[in-house]
N, C-alpha and C positions, 0 to 999 in steps of 0.2 A: 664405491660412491664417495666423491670428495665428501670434507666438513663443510663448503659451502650447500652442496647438492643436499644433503641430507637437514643443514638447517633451514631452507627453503619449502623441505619435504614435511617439517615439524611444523612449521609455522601454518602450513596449508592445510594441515592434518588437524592443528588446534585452531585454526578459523573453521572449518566445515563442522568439528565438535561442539564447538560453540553453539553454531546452527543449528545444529541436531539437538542439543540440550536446549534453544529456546521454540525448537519448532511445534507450533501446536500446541502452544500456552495457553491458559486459560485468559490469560489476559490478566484484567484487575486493576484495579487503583493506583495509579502512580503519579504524583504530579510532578516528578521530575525534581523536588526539592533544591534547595539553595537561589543564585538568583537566577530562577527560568523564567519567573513570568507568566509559569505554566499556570492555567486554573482546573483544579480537577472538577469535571461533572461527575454526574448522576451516570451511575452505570461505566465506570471506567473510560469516561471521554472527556482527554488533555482537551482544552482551548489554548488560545494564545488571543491576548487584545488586538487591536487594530493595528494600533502602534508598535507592538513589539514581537511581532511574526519572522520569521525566518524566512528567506526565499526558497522555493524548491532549488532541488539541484538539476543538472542535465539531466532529465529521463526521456534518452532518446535509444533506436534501433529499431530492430527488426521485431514486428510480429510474429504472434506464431502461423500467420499465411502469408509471411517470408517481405510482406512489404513494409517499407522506412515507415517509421511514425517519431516524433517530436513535440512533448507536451508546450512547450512554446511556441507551438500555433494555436494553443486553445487559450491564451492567451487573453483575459477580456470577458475569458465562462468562469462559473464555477465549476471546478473538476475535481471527482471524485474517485482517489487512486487506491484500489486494494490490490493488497498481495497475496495471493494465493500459489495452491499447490493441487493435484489431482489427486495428491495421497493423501491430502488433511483433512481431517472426520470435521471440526467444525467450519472450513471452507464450505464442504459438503453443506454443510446446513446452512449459510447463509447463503447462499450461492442463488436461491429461489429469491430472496429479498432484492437481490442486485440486479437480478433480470426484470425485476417488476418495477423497481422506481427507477431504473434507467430507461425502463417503456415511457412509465408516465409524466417524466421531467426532461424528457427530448429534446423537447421544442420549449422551454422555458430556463436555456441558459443555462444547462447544466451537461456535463462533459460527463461519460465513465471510463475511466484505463487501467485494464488491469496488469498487473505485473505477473505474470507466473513462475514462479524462481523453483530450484531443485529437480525439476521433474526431468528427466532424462533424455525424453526424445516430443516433438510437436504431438506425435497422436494419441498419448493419451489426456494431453493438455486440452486438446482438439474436441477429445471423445466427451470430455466435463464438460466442455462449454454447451457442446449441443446437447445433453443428456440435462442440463441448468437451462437452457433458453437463451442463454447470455449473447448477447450479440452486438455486444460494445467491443472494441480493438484489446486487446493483449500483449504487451510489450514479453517476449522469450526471454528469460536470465536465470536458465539453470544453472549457473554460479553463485547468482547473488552477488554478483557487479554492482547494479544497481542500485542494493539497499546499504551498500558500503558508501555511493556517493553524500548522503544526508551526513552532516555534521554531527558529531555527537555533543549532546547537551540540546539538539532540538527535538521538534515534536516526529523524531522520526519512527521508521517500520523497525521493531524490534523484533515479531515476533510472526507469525505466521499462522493466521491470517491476522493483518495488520490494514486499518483503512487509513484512510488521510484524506481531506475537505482541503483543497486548494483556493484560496479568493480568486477575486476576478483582476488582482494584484502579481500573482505568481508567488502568492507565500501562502504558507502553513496555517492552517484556521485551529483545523482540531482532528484529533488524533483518536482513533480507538485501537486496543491491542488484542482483540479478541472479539468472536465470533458476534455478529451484528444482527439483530432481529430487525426487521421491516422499520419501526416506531424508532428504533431506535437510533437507525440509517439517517433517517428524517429529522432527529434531532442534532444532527449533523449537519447537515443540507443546507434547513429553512434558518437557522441567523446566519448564515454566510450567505445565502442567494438572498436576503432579504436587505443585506448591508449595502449603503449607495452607492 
């Protein structure tokens, strides 16, 4: 194995460790310190002001039932993007919350996409969603492509399960890094769906 081969082999090796050391965090309190802008709430959820939000990045590709999806058609909703996994105990537990107020916020301008990252093949990605009720789209990125595209220093997915509240702007509203209760979800939701 060349010295290139082998520091390309390192470098993949300590990006997927990394992952592996934040996956399944408890989450917690972070407001991003220095100048972010960040505002930390109650219950370990980042905001960001009206004014000084970050744009999403490309979150685009294939579902896990294999067809194109593009969060820049949702464009004008408010969209609520988590990252999960089918192996994460607290994905598991909020996974009932996500299927319930993406039932009851349907029709009221609110978008849900989930990201499923790490898991190895669609079906048991597949097997959580219907075993959860979930029946909002699922962007596939068992690499963790996707959570690489967010700038560092924003309100982005650090952690696994990671949510994110989209305006109806295509930026970053507010951020949790750890497992979501119902109440909590909502605290999310209703000042971004409620901003004009």
């Amino acid at each position: 194995m060349s010295t290139r081969s082998r520091a390309v082999l390192f470098s993949a090796v300590a990006a997927a460790a990394a992952l592996t050391l934040s996956a399944c965090g408890s989450g917690g309190i972070s407001g991003g310190g220095g100048n972010t802008n960040f505002i930390t709430g109650n219950n370990g959820i980042d905001t960001a002001a009206k004014g000084s939000r970050d744009a999403v990045p490309d979150l685009s590709g294939k579902t896990l039932e294999g067809k194109t999806l593009d969060i820049a058609d949702y464009k004008g909703e408010v969209v609520v993007v988590n990252v999960w996994g089918s192996w994460c105990g607290p994905c598991r537990a909020e996974g009932k919350y996500f299927a319930k107020v993406s039932e009851e916020y349907a029709g009221r301008g609110v978008r849900f996409l989930g990201i499923n990252t790490r898991d190895g093949s669609t079906t048991s990605a597949l097997a959580f969603e219907k075993e959860q009720g979930i029946t909002y789209p699922s962007l596939y990125d068992p690499t963790g492509k996707l959570m690489l595209r967010f700038k560092k220093g924003t309100l982005n997915p650090q952690l696994i399960p990671s949510t994110l509240v989209i305006d109806r702007d295509g930026k970053i509203a507010a951020r949790a890094l750890q497992a979501l209760s119902e109440e909590n979800l909502l605290k999310m939701i209703k000042p971004v769906l409620a901003e004009k």
